[in-house]
KOLKE-76526 format. One record per atom (N, C-alpha, C): residue number from 1; residue in three letters; x, y, z. Coordinates in steps of 0.1 Angstrom, whole numbers, plus 2048, in hexadecimal, padded with zeros to 3 digits. Layout:
NUM | ALA | X | Y | Z
...
END
This chain:
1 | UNK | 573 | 8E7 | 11C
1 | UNK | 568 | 8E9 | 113
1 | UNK | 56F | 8ED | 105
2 | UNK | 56C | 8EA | 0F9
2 | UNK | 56F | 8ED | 0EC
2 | UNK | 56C | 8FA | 0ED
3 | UNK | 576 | 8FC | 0E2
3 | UNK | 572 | 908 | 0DD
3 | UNK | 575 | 908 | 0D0
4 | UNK | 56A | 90D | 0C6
4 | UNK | 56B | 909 | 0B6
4 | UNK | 568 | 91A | 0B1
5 | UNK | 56D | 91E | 0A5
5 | UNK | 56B | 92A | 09E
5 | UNK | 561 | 929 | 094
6 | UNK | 557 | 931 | 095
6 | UNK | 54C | 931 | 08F
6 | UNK | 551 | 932 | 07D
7 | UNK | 55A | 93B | 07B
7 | UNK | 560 | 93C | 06D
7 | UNK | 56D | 93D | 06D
8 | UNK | 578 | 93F | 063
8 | UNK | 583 | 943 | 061
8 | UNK | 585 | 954 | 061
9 | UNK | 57A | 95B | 063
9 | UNK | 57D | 966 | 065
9 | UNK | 582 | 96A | 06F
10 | UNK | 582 | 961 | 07E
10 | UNK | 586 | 966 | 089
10 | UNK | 593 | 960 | 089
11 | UNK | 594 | 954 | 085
11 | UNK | 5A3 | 94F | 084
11 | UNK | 5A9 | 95A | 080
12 | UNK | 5A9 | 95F | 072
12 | UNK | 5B2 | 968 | 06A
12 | UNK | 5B0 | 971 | 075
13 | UNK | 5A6 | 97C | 078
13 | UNK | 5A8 | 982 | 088
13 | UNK | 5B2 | 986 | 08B
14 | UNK | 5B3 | 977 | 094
14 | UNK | 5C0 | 974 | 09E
14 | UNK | 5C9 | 978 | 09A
15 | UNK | 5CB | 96E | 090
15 | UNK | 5D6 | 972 | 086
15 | UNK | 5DF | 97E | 083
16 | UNK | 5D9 | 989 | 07D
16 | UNK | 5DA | 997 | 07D
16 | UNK | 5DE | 99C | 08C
17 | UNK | 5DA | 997 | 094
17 | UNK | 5E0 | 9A0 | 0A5
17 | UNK | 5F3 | 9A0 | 0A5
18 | UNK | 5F5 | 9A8 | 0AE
18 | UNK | 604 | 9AD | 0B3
18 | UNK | 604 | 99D | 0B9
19 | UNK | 613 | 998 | 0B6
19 | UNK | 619 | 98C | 0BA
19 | UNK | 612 | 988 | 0CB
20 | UNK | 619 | 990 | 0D5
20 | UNK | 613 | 993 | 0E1
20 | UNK | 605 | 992 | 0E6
21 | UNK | 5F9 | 99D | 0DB
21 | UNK | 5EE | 998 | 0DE
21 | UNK | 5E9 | 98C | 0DB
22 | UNK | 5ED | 988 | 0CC
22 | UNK | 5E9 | 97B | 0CE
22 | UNK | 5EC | 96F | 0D4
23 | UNK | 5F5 | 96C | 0DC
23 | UNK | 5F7 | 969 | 0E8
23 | UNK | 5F1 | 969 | 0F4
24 | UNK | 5EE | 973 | 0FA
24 | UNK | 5E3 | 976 | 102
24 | UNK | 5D7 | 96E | 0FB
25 | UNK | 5D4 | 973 | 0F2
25 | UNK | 5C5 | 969 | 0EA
25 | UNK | 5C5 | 95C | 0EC
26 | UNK | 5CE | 952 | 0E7
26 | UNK | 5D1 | 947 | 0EB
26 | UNK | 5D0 | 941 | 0FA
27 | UNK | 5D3 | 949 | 105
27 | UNK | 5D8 | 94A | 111
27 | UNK | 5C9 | 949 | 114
28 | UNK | 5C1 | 957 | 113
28 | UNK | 5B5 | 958 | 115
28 | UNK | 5A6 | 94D | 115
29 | UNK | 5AB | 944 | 106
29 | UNK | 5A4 | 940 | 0FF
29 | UNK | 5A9 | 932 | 10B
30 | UNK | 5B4 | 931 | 10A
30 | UNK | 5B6 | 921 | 114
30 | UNK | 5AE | 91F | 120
31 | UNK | 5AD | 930 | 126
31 | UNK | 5A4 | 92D | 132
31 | UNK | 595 | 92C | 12E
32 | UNK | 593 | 932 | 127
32 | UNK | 582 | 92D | 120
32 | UNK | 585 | 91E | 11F
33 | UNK | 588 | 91A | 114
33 | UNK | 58A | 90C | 116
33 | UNK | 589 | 904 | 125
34 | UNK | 592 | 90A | 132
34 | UNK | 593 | 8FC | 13A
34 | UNK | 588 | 902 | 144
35 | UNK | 581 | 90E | 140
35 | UNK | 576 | 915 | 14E
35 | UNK | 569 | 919 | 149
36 | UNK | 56A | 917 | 13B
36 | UNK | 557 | 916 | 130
36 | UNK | 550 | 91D | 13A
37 | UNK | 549 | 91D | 13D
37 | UNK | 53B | 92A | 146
37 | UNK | 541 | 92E | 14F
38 | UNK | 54D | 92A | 157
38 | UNK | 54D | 92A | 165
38 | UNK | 55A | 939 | 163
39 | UNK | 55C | 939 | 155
39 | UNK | 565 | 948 | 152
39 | UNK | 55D | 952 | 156
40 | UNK | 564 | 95A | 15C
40 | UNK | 55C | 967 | 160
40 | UNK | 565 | 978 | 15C
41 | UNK | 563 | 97E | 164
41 | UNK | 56C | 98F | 15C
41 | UNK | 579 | 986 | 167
42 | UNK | 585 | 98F | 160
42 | UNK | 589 | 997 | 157
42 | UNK | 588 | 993 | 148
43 | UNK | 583 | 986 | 14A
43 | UNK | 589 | 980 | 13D
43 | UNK | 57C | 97F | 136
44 | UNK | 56C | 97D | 13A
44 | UNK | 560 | 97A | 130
44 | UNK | 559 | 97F | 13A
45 | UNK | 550 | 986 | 12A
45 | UNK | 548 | 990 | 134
45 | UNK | 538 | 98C | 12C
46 | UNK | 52C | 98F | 131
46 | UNK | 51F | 98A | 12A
46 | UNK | 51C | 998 | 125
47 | UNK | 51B | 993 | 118
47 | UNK | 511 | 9A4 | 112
47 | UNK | 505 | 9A3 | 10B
48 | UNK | 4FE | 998 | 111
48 | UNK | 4F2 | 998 | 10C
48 | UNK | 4ED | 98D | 100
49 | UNK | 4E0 | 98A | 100
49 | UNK | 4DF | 983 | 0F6
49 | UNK | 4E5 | 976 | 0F3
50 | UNK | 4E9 | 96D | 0FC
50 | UNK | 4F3 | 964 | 0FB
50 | UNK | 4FD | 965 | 0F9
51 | UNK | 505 | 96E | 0F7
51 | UNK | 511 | 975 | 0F2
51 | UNK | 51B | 977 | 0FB
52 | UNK | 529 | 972 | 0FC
52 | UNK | 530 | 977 | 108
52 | UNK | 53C | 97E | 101
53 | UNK | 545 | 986 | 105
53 | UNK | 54F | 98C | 101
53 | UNK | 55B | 987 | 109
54 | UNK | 565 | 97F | 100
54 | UNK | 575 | 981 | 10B
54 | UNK | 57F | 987 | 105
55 | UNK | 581 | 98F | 10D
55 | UNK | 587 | 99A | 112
55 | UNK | 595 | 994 | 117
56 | UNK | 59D | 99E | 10C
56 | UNK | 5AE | 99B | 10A
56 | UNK | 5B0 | 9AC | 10C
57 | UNK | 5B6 | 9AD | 113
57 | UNK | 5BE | 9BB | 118
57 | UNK | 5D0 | 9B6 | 115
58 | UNK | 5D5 | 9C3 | 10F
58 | UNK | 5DF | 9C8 | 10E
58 | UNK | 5E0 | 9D3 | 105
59 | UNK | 5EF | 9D0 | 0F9
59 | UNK | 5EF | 9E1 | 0F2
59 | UNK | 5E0 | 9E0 | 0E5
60 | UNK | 5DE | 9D5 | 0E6
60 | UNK | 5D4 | 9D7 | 0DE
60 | UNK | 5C8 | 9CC | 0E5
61 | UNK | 5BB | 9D9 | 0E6
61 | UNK | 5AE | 9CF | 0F0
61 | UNK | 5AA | 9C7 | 0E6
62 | UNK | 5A6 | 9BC | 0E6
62 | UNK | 59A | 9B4 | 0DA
62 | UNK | 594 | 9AB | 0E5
63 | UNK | 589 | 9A9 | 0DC
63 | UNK | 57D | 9A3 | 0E7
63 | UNK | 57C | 99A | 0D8
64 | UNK | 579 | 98C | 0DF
64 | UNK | 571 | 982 | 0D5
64 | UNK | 567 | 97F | 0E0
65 | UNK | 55E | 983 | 0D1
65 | UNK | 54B | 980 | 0D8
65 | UNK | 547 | 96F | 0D0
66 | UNK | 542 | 969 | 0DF
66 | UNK | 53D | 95B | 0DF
66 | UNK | 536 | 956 | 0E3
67 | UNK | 533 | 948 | 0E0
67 | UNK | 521 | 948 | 0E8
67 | UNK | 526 | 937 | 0E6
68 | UNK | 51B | 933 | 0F6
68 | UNK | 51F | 924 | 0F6
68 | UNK | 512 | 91D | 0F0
69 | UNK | 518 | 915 | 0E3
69 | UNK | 50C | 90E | 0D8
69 | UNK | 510 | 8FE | 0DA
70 | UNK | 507 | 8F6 | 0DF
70 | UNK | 509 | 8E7 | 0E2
70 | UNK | 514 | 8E0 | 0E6
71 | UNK | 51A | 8EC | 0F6
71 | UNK | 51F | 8DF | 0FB
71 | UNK | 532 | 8EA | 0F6
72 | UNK | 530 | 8F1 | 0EE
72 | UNK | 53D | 8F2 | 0E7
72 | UNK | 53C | 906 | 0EB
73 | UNK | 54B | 90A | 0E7
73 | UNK | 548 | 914 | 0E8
73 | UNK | 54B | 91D | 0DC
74 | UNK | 543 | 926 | 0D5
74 | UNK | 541 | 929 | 0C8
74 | UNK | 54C | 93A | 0C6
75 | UNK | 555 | 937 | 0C0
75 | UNK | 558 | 948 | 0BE
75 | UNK | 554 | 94F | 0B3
76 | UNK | 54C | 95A | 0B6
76 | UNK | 547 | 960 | 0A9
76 | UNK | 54C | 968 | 0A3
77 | UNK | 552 | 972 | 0AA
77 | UNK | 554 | 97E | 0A8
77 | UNK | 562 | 985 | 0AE
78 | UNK | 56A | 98A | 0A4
78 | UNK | 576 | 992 | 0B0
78 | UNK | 577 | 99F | 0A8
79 | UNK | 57E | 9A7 | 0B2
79 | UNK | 57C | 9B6 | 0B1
79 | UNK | 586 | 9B9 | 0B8
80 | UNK | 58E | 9C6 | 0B2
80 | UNK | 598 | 9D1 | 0BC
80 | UNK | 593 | 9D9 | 0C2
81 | UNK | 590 | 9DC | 0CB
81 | UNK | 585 | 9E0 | 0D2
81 | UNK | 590 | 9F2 | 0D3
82 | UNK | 589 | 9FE | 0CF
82 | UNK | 58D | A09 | 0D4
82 | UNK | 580 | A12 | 0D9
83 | UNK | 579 | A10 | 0E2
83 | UNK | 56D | A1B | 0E4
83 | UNK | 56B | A0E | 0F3
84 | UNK | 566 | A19 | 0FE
84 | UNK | 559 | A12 | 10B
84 | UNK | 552 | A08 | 105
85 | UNK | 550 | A09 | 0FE
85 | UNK | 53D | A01 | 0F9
85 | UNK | 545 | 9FB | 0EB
86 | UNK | 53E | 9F2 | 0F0
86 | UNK | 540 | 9E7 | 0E3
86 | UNK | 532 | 9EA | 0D4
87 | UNK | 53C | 9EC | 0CD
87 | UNK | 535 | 9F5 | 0BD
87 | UNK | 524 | 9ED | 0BF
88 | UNK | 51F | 9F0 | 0B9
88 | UNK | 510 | 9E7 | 0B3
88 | UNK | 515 | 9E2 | 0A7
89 | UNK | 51E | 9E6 | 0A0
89 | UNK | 51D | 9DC | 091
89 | UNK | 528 | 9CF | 096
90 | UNK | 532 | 9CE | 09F
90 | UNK | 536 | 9C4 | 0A9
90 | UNK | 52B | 9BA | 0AB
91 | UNK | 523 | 9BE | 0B5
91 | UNK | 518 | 9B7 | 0B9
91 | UNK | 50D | 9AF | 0AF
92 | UNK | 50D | 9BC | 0A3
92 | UNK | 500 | 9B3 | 098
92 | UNK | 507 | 9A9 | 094
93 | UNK | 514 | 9AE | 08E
93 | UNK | 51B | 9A0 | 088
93 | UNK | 51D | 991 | 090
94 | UNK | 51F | 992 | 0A0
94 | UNK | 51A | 988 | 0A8
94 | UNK | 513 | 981 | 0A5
95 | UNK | 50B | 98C | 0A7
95 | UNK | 4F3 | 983 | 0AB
95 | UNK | 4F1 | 97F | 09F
96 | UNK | 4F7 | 983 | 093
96 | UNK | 4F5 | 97C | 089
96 | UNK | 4FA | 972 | 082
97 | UNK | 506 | 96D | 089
97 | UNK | 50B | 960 | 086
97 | UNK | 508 | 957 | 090
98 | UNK | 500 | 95E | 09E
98 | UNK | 4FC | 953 | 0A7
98 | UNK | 4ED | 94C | 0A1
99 | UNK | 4E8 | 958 | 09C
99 | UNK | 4E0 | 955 | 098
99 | UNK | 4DF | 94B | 08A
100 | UNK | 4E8 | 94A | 082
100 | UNK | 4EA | 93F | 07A
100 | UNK | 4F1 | 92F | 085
101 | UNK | 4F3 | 933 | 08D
101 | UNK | 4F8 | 926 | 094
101 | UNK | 4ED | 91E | 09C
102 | UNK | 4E0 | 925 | 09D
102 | UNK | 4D4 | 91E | 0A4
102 | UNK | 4CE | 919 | 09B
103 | UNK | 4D0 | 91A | 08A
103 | UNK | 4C8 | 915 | 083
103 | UNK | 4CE | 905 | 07E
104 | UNK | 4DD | 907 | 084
104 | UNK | 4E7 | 8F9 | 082
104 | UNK | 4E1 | 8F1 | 089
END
């Protein structure tokens, strides 16, 4: 399954991560690609709303939040995750670029 980046903000993201983590990202992101819905935890988790989170563990946690839009799989959102619960201003910023992606 594709996987395309909603903007260059999440590129740049990546980017910014510890050598290592971003590695794992890539790693992570390959099994999305070859397992699209059929990913499950440790690696993608559902949090609602069409929204799924994958989830990269090491020295540094980051979750990229993504949602599958025609066939492809959309990344919207990444984050270094330091708290249980995933922020709400995380999540608005999601639902609101998913929400510009239903109007495509």
């Amino acid at each position: 399954m594709e996987v395309q980046f909603f903007d260059n903000k999440v590129k740049e993201f990546i980017k910014t991560l510890e050598i290592p983590t971003s590695a794992k990202v890539f790693r992570t992101l390959e099994l999305l690609e070859r397992f699209g819905h059929a990913l499950g935890m440790p690696h993608s988790k559902h949090i609602g709303g069409g929204l799924l989170e994958l989830r990269v563990k090491g020295t540094q946690e980051v979750r990229l939040i993504y949602a599958f839009h025609k066939g492809v799989v959309v990344l919207l959102h990444g984050f270094i995750k330091k708290s249980q619960k995933i922020p709400h201003k995380e999540i608005v910023a999601a639902r609101q670029k998913l929400s510009t992606l239903d109007t495509i």
